[in-house]
N, C-alpha and C positions, 0 to 999 in steps of 0.2 A: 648297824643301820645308820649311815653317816646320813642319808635324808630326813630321819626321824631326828637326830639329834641339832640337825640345824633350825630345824621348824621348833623345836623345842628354845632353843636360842633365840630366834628373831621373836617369840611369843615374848618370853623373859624381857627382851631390850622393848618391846614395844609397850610390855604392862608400865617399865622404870619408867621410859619418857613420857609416859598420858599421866605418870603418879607427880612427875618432875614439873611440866607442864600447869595439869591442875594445882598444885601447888604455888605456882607462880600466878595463875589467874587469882587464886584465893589471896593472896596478899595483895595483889592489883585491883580487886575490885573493894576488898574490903567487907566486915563483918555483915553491914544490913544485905546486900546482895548474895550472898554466901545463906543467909535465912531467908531466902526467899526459895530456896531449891530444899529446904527441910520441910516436910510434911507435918513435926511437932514445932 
């Protein structure tokens, strides 16, 4: 099923970039901003 496994692909590349992403906003905005989205 070559459309199952492409939609399994674009899933995978879109988790890396919001991880890549998030990870760039977290050094950008810095630590107090970053506890402001923790509940503890």
């Amino acid at each position: 099923m070559p459309g199952r496994g492409e939609s399994m692909f674009g899933a995978e590349v879109f988790i890396a970039l919001a991880g890549i992403v998030g990870a760039i906003a977290f050094m950008l905005a810095g630590r107090p901003t970053f506890d402001r989205f923790l509940p503890w």
